[in-house]
C-alpha positions in Angstrom: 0.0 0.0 0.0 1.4 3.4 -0.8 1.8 6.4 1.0 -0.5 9.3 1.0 2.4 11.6 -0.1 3.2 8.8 -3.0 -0.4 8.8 -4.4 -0.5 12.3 -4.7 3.1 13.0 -5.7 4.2 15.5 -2.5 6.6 15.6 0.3 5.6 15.4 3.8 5.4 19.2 5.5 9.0 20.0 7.4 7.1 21.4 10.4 9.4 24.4 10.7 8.2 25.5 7.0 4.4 24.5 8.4 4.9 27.1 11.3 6.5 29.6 8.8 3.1 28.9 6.4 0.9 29.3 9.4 2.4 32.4 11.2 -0.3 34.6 9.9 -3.0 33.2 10.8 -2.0 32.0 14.1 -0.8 35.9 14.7 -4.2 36.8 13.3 -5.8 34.4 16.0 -3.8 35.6 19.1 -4.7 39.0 17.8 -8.2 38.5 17.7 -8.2 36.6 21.0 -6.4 39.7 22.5 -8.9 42.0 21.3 -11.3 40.1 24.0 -9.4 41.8 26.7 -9.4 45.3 26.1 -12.9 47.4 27.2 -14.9 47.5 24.1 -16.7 50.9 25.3 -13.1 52.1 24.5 -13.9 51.5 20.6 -16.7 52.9 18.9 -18.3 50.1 17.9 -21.5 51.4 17.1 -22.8 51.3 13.5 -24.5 54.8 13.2 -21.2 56.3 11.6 -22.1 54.0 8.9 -26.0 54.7 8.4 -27.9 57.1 7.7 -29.4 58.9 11.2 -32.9 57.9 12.2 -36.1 60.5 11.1 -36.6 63.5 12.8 -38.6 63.7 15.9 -41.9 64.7 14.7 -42.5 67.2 17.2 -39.4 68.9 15.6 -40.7 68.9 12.2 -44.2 70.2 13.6 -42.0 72.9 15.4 -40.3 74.2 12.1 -40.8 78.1 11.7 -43.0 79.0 8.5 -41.3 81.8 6.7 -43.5 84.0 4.1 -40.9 85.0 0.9 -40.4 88.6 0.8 -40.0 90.5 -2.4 -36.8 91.2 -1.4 -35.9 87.7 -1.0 -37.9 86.7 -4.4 -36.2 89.5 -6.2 -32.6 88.0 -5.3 -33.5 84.9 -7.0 -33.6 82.5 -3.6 -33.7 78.7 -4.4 -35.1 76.0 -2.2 -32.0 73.4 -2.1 -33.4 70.4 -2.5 -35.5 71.3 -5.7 -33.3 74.3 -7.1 -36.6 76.1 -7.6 -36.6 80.1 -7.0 -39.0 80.5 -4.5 -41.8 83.0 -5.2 -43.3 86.0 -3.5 -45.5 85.7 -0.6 -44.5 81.4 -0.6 -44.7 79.5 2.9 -41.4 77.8 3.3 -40.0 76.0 6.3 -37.3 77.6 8.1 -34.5 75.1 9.7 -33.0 76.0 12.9 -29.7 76.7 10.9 -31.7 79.3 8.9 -31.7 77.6 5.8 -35.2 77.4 4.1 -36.9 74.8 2.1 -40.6 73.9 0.2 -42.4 72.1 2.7 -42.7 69.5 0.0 -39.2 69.0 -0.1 -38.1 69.0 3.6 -40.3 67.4 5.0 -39.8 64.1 3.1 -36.3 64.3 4.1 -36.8 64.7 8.0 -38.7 61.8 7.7 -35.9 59.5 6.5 -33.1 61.3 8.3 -32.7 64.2 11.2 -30.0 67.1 9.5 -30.4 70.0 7.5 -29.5 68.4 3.5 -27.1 71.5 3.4 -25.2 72.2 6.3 -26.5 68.7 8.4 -27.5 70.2 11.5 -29.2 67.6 13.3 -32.6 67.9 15.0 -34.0 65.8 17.8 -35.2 62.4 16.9 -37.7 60.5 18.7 -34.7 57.2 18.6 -33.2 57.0 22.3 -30.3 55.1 21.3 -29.3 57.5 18.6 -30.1 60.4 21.1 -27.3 58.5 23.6 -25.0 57.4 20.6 -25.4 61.7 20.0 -24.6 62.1 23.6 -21.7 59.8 23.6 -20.2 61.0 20.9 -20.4 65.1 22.1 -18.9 63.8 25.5 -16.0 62.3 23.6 -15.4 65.1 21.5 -15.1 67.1 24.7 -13.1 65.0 26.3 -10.4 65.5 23.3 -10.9 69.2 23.4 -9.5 69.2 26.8 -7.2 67.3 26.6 -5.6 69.0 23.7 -5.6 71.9 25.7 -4.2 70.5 28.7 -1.1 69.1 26.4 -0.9 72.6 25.3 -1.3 74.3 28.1 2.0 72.0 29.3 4.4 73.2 26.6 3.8 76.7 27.0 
């Protein structure tokens, strides 16, 4: 009876050359068994950098300031954002917090997919409490590296 390595034509693995073949992975393993004991809340593991932001609360939306077009405003050619249409005199438009303004028709259809201003992405208040913490989370770690920026500067000068 032949061998295994006879019947299919190969030499037997030197296991030095197998460890050599198998160092990545076995680094990728330790690695990934390493990342087990660090504090995951250290990492942002949270997916809403990826997606898009949940609707706007609707009490926001029902909150957004109606603004009447001057002539003034008319006259300088104005443009809603989302459409690129000049808005007319004496139009009802919705005014976002940032002070950008929009067709009703076109706003609110965005607020209700996603929470921010299409221009400058302001965000309004949703009516999702894990988005509202992942907000709060994130502003608390912005401020932490705000001070500590200025604490390392304040050190060197």
């Amino acid at each position: 009876m032949a061998s295994y390595f006879d019947e299919h034509n190969c030499e037997p693995t030197n296991p030095e050359e197998q460890y050599r073949q198998n160092a990545l992975l076995e680094l990728a393993r330790s690695l990934m068994q390493g990342l087990d004991l660090f504090d995951s809340g250290a990492f942002d593991l949270s997916d809403w950098d990826q997606r898009l932001p949940p609707p706007a609360a609707k009490t926001a939306v029902q909150t957004l300031t109606v603004v009447i077009i001057s002539l003034e405003q008319a006259d300088k050619g104005l443009k809603c954002p989302v459409c690129l249409l000049e808005f007319e005199e004496e139009e009802s438009v919705r005014e976002m917090p940032c002070k950008h303004l929009f067709h009703s028709g076109c706003i609110l259809p965005w607020l209700g997919k996603t929470n921010s201003c299409p221009l400058c992405r302001l965000e309004l208040p949703t009516d999702n409490p894990e988005y509202e913490e992942f907000k709060k989370d994130k502003e608390r770690r912005r401020q932490r590296e705000h001070r500590l920026e200025d604490l390392h500067g304040s050190m060197y000068t």
